[in-house]
C-alpha positions in Angstrom: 81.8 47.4 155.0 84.2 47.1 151.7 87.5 47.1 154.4 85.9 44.7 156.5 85.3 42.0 154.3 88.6 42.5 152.8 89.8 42.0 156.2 87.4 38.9 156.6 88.8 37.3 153.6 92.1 38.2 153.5 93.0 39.3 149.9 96.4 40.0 151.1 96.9 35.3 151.5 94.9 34.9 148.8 97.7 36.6 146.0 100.8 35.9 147.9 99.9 32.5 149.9 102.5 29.9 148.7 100.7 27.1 149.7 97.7 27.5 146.4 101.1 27.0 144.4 102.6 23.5 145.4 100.5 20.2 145.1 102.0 17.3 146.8 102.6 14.3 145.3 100.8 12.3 147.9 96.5 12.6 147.9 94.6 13.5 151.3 93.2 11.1 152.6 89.3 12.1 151.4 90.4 13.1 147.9 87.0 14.8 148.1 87.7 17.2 150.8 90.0 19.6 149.0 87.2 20.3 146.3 84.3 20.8 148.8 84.3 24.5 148.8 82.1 26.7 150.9 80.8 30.2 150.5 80.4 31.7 147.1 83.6 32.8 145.1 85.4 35.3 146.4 86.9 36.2 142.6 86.8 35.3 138.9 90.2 34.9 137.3 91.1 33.8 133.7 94.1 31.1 134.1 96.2 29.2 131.5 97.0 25.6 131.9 100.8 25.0 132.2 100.8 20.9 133.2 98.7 18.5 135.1 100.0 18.7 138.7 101.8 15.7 139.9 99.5 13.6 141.5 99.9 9.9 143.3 97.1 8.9 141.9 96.6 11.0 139.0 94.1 13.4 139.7 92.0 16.3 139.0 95.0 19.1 139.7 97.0 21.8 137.3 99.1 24.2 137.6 98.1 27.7 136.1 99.0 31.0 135.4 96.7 34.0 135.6 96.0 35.5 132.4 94.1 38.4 130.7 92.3 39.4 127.6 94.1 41.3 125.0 91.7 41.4 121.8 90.8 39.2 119.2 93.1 37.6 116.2 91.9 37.7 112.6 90.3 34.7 113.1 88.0 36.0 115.6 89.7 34.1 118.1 90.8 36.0 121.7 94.1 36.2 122.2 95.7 36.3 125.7 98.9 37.4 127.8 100.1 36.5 131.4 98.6 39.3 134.2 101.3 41.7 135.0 102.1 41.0 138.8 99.3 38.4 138.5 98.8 34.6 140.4 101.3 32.4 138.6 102.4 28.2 139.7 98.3 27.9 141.2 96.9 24.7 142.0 93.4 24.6 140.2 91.2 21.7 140.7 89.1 20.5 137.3 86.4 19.4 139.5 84.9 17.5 135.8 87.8 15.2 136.6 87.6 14.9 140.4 85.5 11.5 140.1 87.9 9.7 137.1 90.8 11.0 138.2 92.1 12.0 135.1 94.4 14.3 133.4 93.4 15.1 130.2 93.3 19.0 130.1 96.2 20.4 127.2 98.5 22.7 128.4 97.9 26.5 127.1 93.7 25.6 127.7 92.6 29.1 129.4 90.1 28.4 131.4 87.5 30.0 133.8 88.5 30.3 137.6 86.8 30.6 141.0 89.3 31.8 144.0 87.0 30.1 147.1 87.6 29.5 150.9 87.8 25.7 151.3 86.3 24.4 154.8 89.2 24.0 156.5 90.0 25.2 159.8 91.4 27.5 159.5 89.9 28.3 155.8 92.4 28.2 152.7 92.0 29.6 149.3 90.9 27.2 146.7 90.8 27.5 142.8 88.5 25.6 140.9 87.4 25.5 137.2 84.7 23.0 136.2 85.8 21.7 132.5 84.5 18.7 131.2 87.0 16.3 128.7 86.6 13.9 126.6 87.1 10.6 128.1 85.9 8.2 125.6 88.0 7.8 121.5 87.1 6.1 118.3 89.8 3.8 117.1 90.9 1.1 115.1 92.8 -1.9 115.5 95.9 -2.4 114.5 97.4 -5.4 115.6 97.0 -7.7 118.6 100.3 -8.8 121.2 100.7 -10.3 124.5 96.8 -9.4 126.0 96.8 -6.2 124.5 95.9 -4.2 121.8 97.8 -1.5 119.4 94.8 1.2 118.1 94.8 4.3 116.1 92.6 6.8 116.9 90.4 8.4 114.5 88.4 11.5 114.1 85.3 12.1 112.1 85.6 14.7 109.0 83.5 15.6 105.6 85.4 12.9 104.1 85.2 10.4 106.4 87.1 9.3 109.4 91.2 10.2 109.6 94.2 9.6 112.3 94.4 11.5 115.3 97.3 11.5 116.3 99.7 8.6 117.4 99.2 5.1 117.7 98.0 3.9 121.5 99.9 0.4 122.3 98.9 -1.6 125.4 95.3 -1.1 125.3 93.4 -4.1 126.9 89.7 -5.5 126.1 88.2 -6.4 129.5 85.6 -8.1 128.1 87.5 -10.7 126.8 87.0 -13.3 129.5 88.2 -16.6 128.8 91.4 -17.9 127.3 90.0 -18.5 123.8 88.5 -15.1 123.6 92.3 -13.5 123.9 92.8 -11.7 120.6 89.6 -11.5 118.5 89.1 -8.1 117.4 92.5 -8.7 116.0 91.0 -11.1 113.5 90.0 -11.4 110.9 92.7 -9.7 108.4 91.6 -7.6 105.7 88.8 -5.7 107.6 89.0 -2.3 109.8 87.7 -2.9 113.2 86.3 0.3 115.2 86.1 0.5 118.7 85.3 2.7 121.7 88.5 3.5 123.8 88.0 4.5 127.4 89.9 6.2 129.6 90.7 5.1 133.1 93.0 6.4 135.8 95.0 3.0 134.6 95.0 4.5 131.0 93.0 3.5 127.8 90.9 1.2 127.6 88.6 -1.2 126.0 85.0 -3.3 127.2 83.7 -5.2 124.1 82.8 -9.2 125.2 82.8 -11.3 122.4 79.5 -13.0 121.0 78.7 -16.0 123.2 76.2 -19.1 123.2 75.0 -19.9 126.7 
């Protein structure tokens, strides 16, 4: 029974088929299809995020090494190392991101991996991890130019709320509808303005409309 599934599934294409290892640059035409597995998963893997896969539009895909447990540091963290012999370059789909689009997995995140048959005809081997990201920032304003924003995003702590990391430039506010609304969370000076920052397959982001009288 054990030899005939192997057979079945061919373990043999999934560690040395080239084609888990390449993403095009161009999307199928139902970006959906290639993360429509069927069948449960074949095998669990460990694999460490190298780079978001180049995608035209940006999308869901990596590229991943296999990796493996080696103990815990003194922090109580687990430390890893690269298989020996194991799956290296793979295409993994974060299906959390599938819908957005996005890219916002680090490299060197080590995340949890399913090897599955897709429903191709015939079937190819698909890796998928399921890892939601954080799509939505607080910020502040920092100054206003040319229909868009410069904001620095911030981070809650004890103490209050501190930069994380660089200043974002060419953020628009789509809810700023008519000419005279251009500009006004820029204004005005001497006051720290916090926003929500949201991230879109066009980048960041901002929908705050301006109080109105109708």
């Amino acid at each position: 029974m054990r030899a005939e599934r192997l057979k079945v599934y061919g373990v043999v294409a999934m560690l040395d088929r080239g084609a888990g290892r390449e993403a095009s640059a161009e999307r199928a035409a139902s970006r959906f299809a290639e993360v429509s597995p069927g069948g449960p998963p074949y095998r669990i893997l460990w694999c460490r995020i190298k780079s978001g896969a180049p995608g035209n539009p940006p999308d869901e895909r990596y590229y991943a090494d296999e990796v493996r447990p080696t103990g815990v540091d003194g922090n109580g963290h687990v430390e890893w190392e690269p298989v020996p012999g194991g799956l290296t370059g793979l295409v993994v789909h974060n299906t959390a991101e599938a819908a957005p689009g996005t890219h916002l997995l680090p490299p060197d995140t080590v995340v949890r991996v399913e090897a599955r048959l897709d429903r191709r005809g015939p079937p190819e081997w698909l890796y998928l991890t399921h890892v939601p990201v954080a799509a939505e920032r607080l910020a502040h304003i920092v100054s206003y130019q040319d229909g868009s924003y410069t904001v620095q995003p911030v981070r809650r702590e004890v103490g209050g709320l501190v930069d994380d990391g660089n200043p974002i430039s060419g953020v628009p506010n789509l809810g700023e509808l008519w000419d005279d609304e251009a500009g006004y969370l820029a204004g005005p000076g001497g006051f720290d303005r916090f926003v929500r920052i949201f991230w879109t397959p066009a980048g960041w982001t901002m929908l705050l409309h301006p109080p109105r009288m109708v």
